[in-house]
Each structure stands twice: as structure tokens, then as C-alpha cells.
C-alpha positions as CSV (number, residue, x, y, z in Angstrom):
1,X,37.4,32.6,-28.4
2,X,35.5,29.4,-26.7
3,X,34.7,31.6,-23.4
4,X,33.5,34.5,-25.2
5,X,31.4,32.8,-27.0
6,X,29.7,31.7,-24.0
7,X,28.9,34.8,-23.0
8,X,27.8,36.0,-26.4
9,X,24.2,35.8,-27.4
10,X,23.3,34.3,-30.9
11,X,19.7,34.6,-32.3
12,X,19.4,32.4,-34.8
13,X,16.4,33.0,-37.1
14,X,14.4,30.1,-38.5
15,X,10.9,31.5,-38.5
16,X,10.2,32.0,-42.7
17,X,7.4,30.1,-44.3
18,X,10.0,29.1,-47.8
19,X,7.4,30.2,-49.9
20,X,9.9,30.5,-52.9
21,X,11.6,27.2,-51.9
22,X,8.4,25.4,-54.5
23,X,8.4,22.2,-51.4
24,X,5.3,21.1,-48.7
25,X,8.1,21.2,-46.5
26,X,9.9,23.9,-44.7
27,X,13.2,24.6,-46.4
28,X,15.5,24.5,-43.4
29,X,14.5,20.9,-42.3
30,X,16.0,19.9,-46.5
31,X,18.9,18.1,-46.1
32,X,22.5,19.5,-46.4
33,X,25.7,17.2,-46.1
34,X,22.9,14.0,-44.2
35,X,21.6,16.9,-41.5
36,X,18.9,19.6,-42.3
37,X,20.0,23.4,-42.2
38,X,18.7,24.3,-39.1
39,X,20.5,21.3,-37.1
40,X,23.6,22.1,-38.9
41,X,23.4,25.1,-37.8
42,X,22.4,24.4,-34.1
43,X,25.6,22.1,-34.2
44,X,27.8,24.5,-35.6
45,X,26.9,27.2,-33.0
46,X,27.6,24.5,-30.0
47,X,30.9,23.2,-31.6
48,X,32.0,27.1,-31.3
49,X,30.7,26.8,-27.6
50,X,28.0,29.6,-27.9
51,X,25.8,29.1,-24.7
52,X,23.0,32.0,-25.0
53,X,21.3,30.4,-28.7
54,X,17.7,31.5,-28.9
55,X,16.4,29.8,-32.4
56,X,13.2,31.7,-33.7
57,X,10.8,29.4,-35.4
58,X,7.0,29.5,-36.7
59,X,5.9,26.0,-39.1
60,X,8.6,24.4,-37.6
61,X,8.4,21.8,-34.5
62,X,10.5,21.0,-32.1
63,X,10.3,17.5,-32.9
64,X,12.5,18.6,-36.0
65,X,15.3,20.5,-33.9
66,X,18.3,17.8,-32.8
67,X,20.0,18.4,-29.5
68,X,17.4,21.4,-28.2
69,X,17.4,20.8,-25.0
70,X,19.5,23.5,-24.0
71,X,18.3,26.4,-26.8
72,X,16.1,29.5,-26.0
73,X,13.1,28.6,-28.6
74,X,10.6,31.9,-29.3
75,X,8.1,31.8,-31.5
76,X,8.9,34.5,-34.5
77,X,6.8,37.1,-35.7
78,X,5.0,37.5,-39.6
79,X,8.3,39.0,-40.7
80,X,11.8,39.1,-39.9
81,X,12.0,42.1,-38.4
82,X,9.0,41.2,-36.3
83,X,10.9,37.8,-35.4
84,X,14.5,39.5,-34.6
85,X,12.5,42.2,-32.0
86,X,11.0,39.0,-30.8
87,X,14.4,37.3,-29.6
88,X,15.8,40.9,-28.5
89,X,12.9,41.9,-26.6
90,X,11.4,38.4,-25.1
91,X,14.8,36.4,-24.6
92,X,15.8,35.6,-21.3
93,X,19.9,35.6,-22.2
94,X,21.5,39.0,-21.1
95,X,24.8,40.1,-22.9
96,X,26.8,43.2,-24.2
97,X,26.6,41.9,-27.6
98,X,24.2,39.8,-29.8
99,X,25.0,38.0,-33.6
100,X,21.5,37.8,-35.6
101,X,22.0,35.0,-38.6
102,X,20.0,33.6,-40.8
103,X,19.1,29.5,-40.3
104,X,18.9,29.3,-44.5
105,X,22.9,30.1,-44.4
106,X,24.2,26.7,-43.5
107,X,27.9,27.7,-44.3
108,X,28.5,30.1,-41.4
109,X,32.2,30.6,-40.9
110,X,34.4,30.6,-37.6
111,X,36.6,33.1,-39.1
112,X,34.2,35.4,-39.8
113,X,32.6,34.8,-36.3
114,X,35.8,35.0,-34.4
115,X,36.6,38.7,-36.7
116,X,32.5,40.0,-35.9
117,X,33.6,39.4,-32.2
118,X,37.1,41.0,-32.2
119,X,35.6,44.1,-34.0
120,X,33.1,44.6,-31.1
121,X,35.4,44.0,-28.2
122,X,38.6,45.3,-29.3
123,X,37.6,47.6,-31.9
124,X,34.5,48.5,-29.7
125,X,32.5,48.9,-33.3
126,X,28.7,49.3,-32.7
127,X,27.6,46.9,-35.8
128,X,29.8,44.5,-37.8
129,X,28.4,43.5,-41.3
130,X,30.4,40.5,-43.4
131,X,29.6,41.3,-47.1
132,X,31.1,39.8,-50.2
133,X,31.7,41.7,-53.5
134,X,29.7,41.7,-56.9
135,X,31.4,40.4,-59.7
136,X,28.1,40.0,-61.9
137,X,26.8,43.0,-64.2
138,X,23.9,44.3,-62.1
139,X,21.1,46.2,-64.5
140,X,18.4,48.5,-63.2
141,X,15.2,49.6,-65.3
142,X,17.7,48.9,-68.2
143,X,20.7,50.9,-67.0
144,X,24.3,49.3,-65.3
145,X,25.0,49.6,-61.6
146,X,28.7,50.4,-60.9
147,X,29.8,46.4,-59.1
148,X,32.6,48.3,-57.4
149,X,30.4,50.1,-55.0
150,X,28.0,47.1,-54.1
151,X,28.2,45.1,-51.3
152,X,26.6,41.9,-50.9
153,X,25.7,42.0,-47.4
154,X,25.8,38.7,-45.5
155,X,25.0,37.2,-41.7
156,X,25.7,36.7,-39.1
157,X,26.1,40.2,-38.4
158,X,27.1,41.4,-35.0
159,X,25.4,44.5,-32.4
160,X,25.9,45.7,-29.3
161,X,23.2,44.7,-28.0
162,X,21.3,48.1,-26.1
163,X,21.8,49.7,-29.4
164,X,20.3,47.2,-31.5
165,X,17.6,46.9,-29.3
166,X,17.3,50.8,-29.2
167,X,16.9,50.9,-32.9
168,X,14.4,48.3,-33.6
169,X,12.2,50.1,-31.3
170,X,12.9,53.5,-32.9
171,X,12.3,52.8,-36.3
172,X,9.5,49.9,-35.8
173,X,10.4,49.3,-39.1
174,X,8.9,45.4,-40.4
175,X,10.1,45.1,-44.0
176,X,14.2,45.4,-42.8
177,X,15.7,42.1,-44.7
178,X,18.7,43.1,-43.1
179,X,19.8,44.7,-39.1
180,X,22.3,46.7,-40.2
181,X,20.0,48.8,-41.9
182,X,19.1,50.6,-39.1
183,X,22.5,51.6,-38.1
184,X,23.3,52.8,-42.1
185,X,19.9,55.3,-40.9
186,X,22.3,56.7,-38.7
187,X,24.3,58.5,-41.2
188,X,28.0,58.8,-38.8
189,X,26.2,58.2,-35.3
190,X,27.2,54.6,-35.3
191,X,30.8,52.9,-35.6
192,X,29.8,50.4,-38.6
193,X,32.9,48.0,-40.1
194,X,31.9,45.7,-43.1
195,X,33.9,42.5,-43.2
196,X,35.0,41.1,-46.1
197,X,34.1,37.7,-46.7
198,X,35.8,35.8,-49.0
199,X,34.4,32.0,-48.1
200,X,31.2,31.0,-49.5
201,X,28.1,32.1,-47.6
202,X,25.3,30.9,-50.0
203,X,22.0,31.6,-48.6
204,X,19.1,29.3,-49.7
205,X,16.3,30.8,-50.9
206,X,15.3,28.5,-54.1
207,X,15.5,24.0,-54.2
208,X,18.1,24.6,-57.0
209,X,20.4,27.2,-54.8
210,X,20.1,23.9,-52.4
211,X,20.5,21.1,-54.9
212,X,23.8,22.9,-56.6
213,X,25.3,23.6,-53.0
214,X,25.1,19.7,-52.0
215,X,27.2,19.3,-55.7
216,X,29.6,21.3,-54.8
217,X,30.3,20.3,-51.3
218,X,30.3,17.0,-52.4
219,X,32.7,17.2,-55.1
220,X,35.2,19.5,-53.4
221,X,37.5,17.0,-51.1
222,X,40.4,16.4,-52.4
223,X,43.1,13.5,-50.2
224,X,46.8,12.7,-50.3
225,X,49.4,10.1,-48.5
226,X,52.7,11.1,-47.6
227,X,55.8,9.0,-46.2
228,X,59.0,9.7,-45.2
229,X,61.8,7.8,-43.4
230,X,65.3,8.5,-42.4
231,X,68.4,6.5,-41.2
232,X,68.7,7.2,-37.3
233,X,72.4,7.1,-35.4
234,X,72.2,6.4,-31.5
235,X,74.4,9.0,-29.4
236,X,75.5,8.3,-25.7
237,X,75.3,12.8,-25.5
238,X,72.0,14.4,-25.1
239,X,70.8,15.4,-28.7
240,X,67.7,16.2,-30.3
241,X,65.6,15.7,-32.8
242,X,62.5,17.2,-34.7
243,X,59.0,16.8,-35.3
244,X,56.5,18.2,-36.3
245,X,58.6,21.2,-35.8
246,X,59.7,20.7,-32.1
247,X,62.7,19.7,-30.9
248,X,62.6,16.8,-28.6
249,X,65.3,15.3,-26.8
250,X,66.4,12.2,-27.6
251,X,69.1,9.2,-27.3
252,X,69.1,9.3,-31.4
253,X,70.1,11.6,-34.0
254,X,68.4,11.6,-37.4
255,X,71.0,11.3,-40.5
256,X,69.3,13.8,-42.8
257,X,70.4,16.4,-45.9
258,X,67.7,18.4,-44.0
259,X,66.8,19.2,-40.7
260,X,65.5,15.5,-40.5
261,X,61.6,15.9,-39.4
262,X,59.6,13.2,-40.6
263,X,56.7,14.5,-39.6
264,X,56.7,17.4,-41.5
265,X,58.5,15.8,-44.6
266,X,55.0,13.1,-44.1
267,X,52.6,16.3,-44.2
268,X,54.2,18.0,-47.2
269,X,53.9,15.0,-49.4
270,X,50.7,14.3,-48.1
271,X,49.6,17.9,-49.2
272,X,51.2,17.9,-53.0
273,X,49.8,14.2,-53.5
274,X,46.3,15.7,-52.4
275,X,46.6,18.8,-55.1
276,X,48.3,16.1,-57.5
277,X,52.1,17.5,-56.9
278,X,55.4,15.6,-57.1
279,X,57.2,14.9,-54.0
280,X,59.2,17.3,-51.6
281,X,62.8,15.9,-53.3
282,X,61.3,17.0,-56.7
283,X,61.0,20.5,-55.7
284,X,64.5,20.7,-52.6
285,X,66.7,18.3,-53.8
286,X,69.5,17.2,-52.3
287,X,71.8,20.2,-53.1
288,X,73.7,22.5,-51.3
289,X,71.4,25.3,-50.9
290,X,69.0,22.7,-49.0
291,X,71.3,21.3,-46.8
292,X,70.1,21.7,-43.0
293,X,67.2,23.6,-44.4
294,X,64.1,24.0,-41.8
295,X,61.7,21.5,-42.7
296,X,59.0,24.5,-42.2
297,X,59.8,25.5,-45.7
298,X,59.2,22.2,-47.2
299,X,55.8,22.8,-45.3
300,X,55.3,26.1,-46.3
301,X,55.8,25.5,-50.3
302,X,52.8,22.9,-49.8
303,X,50.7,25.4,-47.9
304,X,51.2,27.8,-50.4
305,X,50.0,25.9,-53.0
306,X,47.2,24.7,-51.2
307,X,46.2,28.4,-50.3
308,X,46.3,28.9,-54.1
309,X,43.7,26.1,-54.6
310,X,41.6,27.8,-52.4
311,X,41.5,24.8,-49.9
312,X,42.2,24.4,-46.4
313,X,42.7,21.3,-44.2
314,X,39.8,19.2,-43.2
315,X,41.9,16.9,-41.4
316,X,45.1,15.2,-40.9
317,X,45.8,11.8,-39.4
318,X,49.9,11.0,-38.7
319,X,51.2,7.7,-37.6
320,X,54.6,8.0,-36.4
321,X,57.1,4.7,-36.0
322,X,60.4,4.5,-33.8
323,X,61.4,3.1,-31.1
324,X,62.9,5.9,-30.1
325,X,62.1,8.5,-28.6
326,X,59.0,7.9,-27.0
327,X,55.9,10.2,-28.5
328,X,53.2,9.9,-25.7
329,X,54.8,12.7,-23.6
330,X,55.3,15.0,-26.6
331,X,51.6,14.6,-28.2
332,X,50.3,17.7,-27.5
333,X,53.1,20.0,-28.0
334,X,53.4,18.6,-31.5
335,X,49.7,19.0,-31.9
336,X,49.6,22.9,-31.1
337,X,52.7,23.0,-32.9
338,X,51.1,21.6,-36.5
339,X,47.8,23.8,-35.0
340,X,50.1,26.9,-35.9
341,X,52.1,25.8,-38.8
342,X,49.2,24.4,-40.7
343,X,46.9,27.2,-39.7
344,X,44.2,25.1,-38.6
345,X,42.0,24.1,-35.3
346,X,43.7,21.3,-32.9
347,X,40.6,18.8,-33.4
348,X,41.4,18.3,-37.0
349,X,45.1,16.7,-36.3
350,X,45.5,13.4,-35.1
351,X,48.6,11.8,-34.1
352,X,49.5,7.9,-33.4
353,X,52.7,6.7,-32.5
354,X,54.0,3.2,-32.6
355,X,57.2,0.8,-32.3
356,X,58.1,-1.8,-34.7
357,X,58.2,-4.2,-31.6
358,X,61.9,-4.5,-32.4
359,X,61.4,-6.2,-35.5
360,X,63.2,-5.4,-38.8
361,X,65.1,-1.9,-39.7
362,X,63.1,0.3,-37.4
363,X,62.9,-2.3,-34.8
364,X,66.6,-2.0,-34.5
365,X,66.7,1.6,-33.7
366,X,68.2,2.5,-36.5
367,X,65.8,4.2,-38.6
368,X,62.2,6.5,-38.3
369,X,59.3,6.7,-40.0
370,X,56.2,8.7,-40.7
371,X,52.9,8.1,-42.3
372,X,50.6,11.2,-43.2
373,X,46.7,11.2,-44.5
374,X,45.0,14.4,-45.0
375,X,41.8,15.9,-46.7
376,X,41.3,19.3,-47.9
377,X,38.3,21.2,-48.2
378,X,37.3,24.2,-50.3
379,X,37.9,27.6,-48.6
């Protein structure tokens, strides 16, 4: 997705005065995880490679904006409305398709971004709206709304462009608290898809909102250690051995009642010690329906367990010790391959490799080890 986003135009609106914040200052220069919202926001958008950012602001100076040098700033209107026909109208950035999100939304999600985007260019929808679902009772001048048919409708939300711009001008509408709006005026002229979103997407509106979000970031790492090591046999035919799910040739074989990949074994235990588990032999002994097993489902048992917790991986460091084979060569085919497995971006892996400079049991060839840290973050 890193080149479309380039060419992808993101307005991201920052221009409220936080009236119901109760602060003298702005509410998107408060801090969330050490950086205000709006920089986390700016630094979210340039990690996902977005190019085209025009940030709308009013109160708010430059001065307060980290790394702006390369951001389209126009100055926003007395409501939103006014300050999203702003960007469209006045921005210099030209593109098919523009996401509108709002600054006060510091959890913004690449999954939802990367699933806006694929419903406008593959799906060729005209708006894409994330929303989440109402679990609360919702009451009315004393009478029950039915939850089931209420969406809680989110950003960023996602336009082509012409049409968006089309509508604002149409309607010239300034009380719209939300884009899609205009398309919903449409009745069944417009292809609109509502995206389920499942992550948290809090936006802050009150101090408290704010305070209880920091308490709940904070208290929702969790970490584990994994090891694993296995006897190692040197073989004068070509063989091979795995990890981190590839096979890579080698002048060793690994002596194993599985398929023998450290690596792997490393990152499962590292997983169940992070969500408090017992180890991989508590749950595949050393019986006969595990013998040769794929290491993947060793993996796979943690992951699903994880994905029960609601947590994904923040990041995963691996040291890996042998003297043979060598790792260097095989670092990044490992590294896509634990990309895939675990289901998460490149960046967060790590991988180190050492030799045990020929000292003790590893030193002499004749075993390998494995050492895995990881952190898991909420979903």
C-alpha cells in the first residue's frame, strides 16, 4: 500500500476550538503516549508514507506541529464543514481519492486505512465509512432505540474525490459532523460500504475521555521470553534445516521429535509466557501424533490464543546461536517469512544471529539455540 498512499490525499482536520475539553489549551497539543494528538497523528500518516497531508488548523501554531515541513497547512473555517471545503477547495494536492479524519482520533488504524483504500480502488465504492456497533441502551425523549440498527460512525472516512467535492458544494451544508452524510442524501446514487471496525477508535472530546485512554494504553502490554535448543548432527550430504519456517540448507541436521525449528519453538514460548501459558511441550508432547509435526502449528496454537486476548504483536526481537549455518544471508527471507506467519508488519521483527566463538556445546557444532522477546499490544 506504501505507493498508494503517496498518491492519496489525507486532510487531516485540526481546526476545533475544544470548547468541551474544560483546558486553556487546545486539546490536540494534550499529551497522548509522551507526543500530543496532532503530532501523533502527523507521524502516523508519514510512517504509512502518505505524501499529499494538508492539516487544517485555527488556535493552533505551527510552532506546535513536529516535523511540518513537508504538510499542506490551511487555515480552517468556523465549523467543520467550513474547514473540510477549505482543504478540498484550496489545497494544492491533486488525487482520485481523498481520506478526511479527525486530529482528536489519535488511534487511527492501518487496517482500516489499507481496507478504506482497497474499497475505493478495487471495489470502486464512491464513500467508505468505518463504524463500530452500539452495545449500550440508547434512550430518546424516554423511549429505547433498537442498538442493532445503529452505527457508530467513525474516521477517517474515504471519497472519491470530484464527488466529495461536488457535494459539499451542492448542499453548502455547515452543521455536517460527519462527510458521509452527504452521500446517505443521495438515497441509491452513491456506492457507500460501511466498514466495520473492531479496534478502538476513541475520539476525544472531554479531559477524562483523554485521561482514561492514557490508562489503558499504558496498562495494556503484556511481554514473554521464549528458548529453545536442539542437539545438531553434522552430515557430509546436502540437508536442510528450518527456521523461522524456511528451509535453509545446511552442513547440519537438527535431531528433533519435531520438525526441529528453533526459531519458531523460541516465538511460541515467548507468546504463551506473555499471556501467562505453559510451554509448547505442555501442550505437543513428545508423542506420536507430534512426531515431525510443522512447527507452524506450535505457532499457530500461540496465535490463536493471542487473537483470543484480543492482542497483537508490538514487537519481537530473536537472537539466534550456531555456528552453523550462517544467518546473515537468510535474514530477510526469515523476516517476511515471520511477517506472514505472525501476521504482522516487517519493522516489528528483529533478528540477531551469533556463534558461540567455538566455545562450549554450541561452539562445537553440535547443538542450536534460539532466544525470543516479544510484546503484545491490545487489538
Amino acid at each position: 500500500m506504501t505507493l498508494i498512499n503517496s498518491k492519496i490525499h489525507f486532510i487531516l482536520l485540526a481546526g476545533g476550538d475544544s470548547l468541551r475539553f474544560s483546558s486553556n489549551t487546545n486539546k490536540l497539543l494534550a499529551k497522548f503516549k509522551n507526543k500530543n494528538l496532532l503530532t501523533h497523528n502527523i507521524d502516523f500518516l508519514k510512517e504509512l508514507k502518505f505524501k499529499k497531508i494538508t492539516v487544517v488548523i485555527n488556535t493552533i501554531k505551527k510552532a506546535n506541529i513536529s516535523n511540518f515541513d513537508d504538510l499542506e497547512i490551511i487555515k480552517g473555517g468556523k465549523t467543520r464543514s467550513e474547514s473540510v471545503k477549505n482543504a478540498l477547495n484550496k489545497s494544492k494536492f491533486k488525487s482520485k481519492y481523498v481520506l478526511i479524519h479527525d486530529a482528536a482520533r489519535p488511534l487511527n488504524s492501518q487496517k482500516i486505512i489499507n481496507n478504506i483504500i482497497k474499497n475505493l480502488i478495487e471495489k470502486q465504492y464512491d464513500c467508505v465509512v468505518p463504524f463500530s456497533r452500539c452495545s449500550d441502551t440508547v434512550v430518546v425523549n424516554h423511549e429505547n432505540l433498537d442498538r442493532e440498527k445503529i452505527k457508530l460512525i467513525k474516521t477517517p472516512q474515504g471519497f472519491v474525490k470530484n464527488k466529495i467535492i461536488y457535494l459539499h458544494k451542492r448542499y453548502n451544508e455547515n452543521k455536517l459532523t460527519d462527510d458521509s452524510q452527504l452521500f446517505r442524501n443521495e438515497k441509491n446514487k452513491y456506492k457507500i460500504k460501511y466498514l466495520l471496525q473492531n479496534e478502538i477508535n476513541l475520539k476525544i472530546t472531554y479531559k477524562d475521555e483523554l485521561n482514561s485512554l492514557n490508562k489503558l494504553i499504558r496498562n495494556n502490554f503484556l511481554a514473554g521470553i521464549g528458548y529453545d535448543i536442539h542437539k545438531t548432527k553434522k552430515t557430509i550430504k546436502n540437508k536442510f534445516i528450518k527456521l523461522g519456517g524456511v528451509k535453509i540448507k545446511s552442513k547440519i541436521k537438527v535431531i528433533s521429535h519435531s520438525d526441529g525449528d528453533v526459531v519458531l519453538h523460541a516465538i511460541t514460548d515467548s507468546i504463551l509466557g506473555a499471556l501467562s501459558q505453559r510451554d509448547i511441550g505442555t501442550y505437543f508432547p513428545n508423542t506420536k501424533r507430534n512426531l515431525n509435526r510443522n512447527s507452524i502449528d506450535f505457532l499457530n496454537y500461540a496465535l490463536k490464543k493471542m487473537t483470543f486476548r484480543k492482542m497483537l504483536i508490538n514487537n519481537i526481537d530473536i537472537m539466534i546461536v550456531s555456528e552453523e549455518p550462517k544467518i546473515n544471508p537468510h535474514f530477510e527471507i526469515i523476516i517476511s517469512s515471520l511477517s506472514k506467519l505472525l501476521k504482522t508488519d516487517k519493522k516489528n521483527i528483529t533478528i540477531k544471529a551469533t556463534t558461540n566463538e567455538k566455545s562450549g556445546l554450541i561452539g562445537s557444532g553440535d547443538f542450536i539455540a534460539c532466544w525470543s522477546n516479544v510484546s503484545l499490544k491490545v487489538n
